[in-house]
C-alpha positions in Angstrom: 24.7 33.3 27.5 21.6 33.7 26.3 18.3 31.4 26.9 18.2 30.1 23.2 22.1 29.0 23.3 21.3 27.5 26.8 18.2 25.7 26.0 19.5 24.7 22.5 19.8 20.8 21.9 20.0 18.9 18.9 18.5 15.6 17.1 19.4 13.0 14.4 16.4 11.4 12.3 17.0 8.5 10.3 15.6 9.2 6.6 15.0 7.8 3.6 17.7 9.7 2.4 20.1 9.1 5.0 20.6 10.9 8.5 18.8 14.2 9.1 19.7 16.4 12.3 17.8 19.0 13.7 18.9 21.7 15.8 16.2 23.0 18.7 16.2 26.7 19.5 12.6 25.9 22.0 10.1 29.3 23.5 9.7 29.4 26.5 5.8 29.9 25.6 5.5 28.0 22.2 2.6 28.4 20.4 4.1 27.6 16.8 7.4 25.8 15.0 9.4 27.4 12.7 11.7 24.8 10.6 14.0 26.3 8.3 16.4 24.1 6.2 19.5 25.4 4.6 20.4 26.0 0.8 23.0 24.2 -1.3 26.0 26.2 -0.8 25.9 26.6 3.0 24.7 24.9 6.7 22.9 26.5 9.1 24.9 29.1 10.6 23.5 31.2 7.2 23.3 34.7 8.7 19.3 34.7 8.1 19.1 31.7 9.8 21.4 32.7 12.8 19.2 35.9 13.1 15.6 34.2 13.3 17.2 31.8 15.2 17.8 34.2 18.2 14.9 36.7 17.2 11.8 34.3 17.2 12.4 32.6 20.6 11.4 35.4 22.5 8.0 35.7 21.0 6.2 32.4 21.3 8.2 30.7 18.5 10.2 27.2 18.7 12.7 27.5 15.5 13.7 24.1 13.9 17.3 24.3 11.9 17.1 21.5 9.8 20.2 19.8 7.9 19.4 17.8 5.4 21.4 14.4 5.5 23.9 15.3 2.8 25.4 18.0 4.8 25.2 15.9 8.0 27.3 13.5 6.1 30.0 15.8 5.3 29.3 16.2 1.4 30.2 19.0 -0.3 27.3 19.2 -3.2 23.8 19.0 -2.9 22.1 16.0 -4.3 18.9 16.1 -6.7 15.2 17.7 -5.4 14.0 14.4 -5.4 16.4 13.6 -2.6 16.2 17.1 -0.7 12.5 16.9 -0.5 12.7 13.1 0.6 15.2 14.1 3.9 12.3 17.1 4.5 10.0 14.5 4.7 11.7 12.4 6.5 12.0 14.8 9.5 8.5 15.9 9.6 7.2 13.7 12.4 9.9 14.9 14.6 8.8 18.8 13.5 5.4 18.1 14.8 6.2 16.1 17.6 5.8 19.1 19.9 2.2 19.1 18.7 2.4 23.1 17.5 1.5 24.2 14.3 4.7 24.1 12.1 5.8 26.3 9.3 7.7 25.3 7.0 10.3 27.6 5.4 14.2 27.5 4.4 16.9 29.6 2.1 17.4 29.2 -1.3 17.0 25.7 -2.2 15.8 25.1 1.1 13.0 27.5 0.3 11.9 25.0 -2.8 12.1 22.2 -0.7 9.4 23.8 1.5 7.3 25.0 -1.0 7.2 22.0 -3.1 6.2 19.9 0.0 4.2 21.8 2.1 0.6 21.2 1.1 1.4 17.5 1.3 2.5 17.7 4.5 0.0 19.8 6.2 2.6 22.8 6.8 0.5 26.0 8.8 2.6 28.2 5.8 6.0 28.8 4.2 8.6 31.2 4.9 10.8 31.4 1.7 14.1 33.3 2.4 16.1 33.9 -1.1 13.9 31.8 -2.8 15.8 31.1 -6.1 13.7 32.5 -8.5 15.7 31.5 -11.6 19.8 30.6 -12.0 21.3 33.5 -12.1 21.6 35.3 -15.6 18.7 33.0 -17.1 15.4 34.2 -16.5 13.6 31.9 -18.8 14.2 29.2 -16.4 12.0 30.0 -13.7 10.5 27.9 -10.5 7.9 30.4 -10.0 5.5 27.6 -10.7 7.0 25.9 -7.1 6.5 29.2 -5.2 2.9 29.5 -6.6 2.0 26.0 -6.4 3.0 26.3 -2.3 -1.4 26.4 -2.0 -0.9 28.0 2.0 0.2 31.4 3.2 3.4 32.1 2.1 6.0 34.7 2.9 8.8 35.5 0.4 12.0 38.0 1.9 14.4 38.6 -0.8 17.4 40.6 -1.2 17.1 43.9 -3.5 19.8 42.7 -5.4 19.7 39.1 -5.3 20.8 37.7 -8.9 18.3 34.5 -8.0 15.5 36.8 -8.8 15.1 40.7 -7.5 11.8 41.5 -6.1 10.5 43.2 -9.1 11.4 40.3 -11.0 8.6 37.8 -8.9 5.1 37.2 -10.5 2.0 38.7 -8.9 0.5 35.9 -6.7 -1.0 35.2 -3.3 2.2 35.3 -1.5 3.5 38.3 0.4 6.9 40.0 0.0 9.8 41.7 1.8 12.5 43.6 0.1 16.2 43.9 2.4 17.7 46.9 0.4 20.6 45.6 -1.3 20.7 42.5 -0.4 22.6 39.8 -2.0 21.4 36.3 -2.0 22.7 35.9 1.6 21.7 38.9 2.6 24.8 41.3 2.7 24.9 44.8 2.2 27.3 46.9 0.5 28.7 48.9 3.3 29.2 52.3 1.5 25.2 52.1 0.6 21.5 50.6 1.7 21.5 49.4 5.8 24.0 47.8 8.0 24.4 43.9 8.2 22.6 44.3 11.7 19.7 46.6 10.0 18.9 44.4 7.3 18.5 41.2 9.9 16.3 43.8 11.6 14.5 43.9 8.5 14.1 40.3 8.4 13.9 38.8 11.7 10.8 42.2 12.2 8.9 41.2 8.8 9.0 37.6 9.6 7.8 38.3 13.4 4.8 40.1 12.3 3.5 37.7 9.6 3.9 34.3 12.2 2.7 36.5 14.9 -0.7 37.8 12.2 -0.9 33.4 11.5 -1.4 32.6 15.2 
């Protein structure tokens, strides 16, 4: 077993939006917090998640899985913005608890939550993984204004062919981007083309260690 699973614990915050829990994956050496919160079709046992979740650890970095209360409550459909940003409030003391830096990041709708709230909340930067771009097949509805309006260092890593929004499809801006070849909106790979599900988490969990690592 490794040291993350061993050392792993979890912890319930009461909300303004109902029960929060957050799941500990602690450094042995932290120097920052990475909390991550989950989109709206899934928890946080997302691949992306799993993967920075056993990556960071190992160098310096405490990873926060956030579920927002909705899912701790069993429901199947993700309430409103509104609400999802009020449960990522609502957690924040317990992120900075530790008294590290934390960045703030999540997948998919996740990655909103965090943008939209991160200035506010004093977030080191924003880790955006899938960030949802537009619905897919309608363009003209963009949130690029929420990944724009994030106003601290942000990192974006999208799949190539995520129908959110591929990379080409992202406006320029002061936020930094990495491609996974192929990659859907959870990051899988076709396996007759582009890297192996273990490459592209290489791809992933390696970009996002260099960028927290270049923020210390």
């Amino acid at each position: 077993m490794s040291a993350t699973e061993t050392d792993r614990r979890t912890e319930t915050v009461d909300t303004d939006a109902g029960t929060a829990r957050i799941t500990w994956l602690p450094a042995e050496r932290p120097r920052l917090v990475l909390a991550v919160g989950h989109g709206a079709g899934g928890g946080i046992e997302s691949r992306d998640l799993r993967a920075l979740g056993a990556a960071l650890p190992a160098h310096g970095v405490t990873v926060a899985l956030v579920e927002q209360p909705w899912r701790v409550a069993g429901k199947k459909v993700a309430p409103a913005p509104k609400t999802l940003d009020t449960g990522w409030r609502g957690v924040w003391p317990a992120l900075t608890a530790p008294g590290r830096p934390v960045v703030a990041g999540g997948r998919s709708a996740g990655a909103r939550v965090a943008c939209r709230t991160a200035k506010e909340l004093g977030a080191r930067a924003v880790l955006a993984l899938s960030f949802p771009l537009h619905p897919p097949g309608k363009p003209e509805k963009s949130r690029a204004d929420e990944l724009l309006g994030a106003g601290v260092p942000t990192l974006v890593v999208q799949g190539g062919n995520d129908p959110f929004g591929r990379p080409a499809e992202f406006p320029a801006g002061e936020y930094r981007l990495t491609e996974v070849p192929y990659g859907d909106h959870g990051f899988a790979v076709p396996k007759k083309s582009g890297p192996t599900e273990e490459e592209a988490m290489d791809i992933l969990t390696g970009a996002v260690t260099a960028w927290l690592a270049a923020l210390a």
